[in-house]
N, C-alpha and C positions, 0 to 999 in steps of 0.2 A: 504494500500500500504506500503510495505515495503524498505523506500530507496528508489531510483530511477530505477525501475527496465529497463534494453535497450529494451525488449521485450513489445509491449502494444497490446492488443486483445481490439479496442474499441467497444464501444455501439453497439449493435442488428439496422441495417439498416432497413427501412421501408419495402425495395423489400427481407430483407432477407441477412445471412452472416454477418459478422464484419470483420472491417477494420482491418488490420496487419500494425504495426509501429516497425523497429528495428532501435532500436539508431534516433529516427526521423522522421526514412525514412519511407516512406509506402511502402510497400510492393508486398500488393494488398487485395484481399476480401477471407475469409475464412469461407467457410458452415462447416467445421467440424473440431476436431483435429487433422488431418491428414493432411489439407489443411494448418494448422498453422505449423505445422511443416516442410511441404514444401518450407513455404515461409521463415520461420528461416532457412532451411538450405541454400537458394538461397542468404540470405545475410552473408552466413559464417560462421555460429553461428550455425554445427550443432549438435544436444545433444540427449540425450538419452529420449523416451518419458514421459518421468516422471519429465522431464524440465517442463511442462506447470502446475505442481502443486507444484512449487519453488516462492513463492512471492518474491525472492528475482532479479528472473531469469523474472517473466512474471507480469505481472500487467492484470486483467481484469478489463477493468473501465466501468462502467455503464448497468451491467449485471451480471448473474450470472455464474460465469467459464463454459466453453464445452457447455452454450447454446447459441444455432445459430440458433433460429426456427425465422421466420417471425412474425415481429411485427401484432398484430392485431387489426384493426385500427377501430371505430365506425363506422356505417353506415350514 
């Protein structure tokens, strides 16, 4: 992480999708990059798509950037 970035793409949810957090706030739930940037622009913040590979701009925490696949869980 770089800094404190206002953008946070958190952890792969169980049912699928990560949480959207800008400046705090949540957002709502995003399955893809597109869905991330819908939700940056609905809090004001919005940029060009090449924002979500700005560590200064986006934080991915607990995953790897742009994946949004369903966690797969043991039987």
């Amino acid at each position: 992480m770089a800094g404190n970035p206002p953008i946070v793409v958190h952890r792969i949810s169980a049912s699928g999708g990560r949480r959207v957090t800008v400046r705090g706030r949540i957002m709502g739930l995003a399955h893809s990059d597109a869905d991330v940037l819908e939700l940056v622009a609905r809090a004001g913040l919005p940029g060009p798509a090449d924002l979500l590979a700005d560590p200064t701009l986006v934080e991915w925490a607990g995953g790897r950037p742009h994946d949004y696949r369903r966690l797969e869980l043991p039987p």
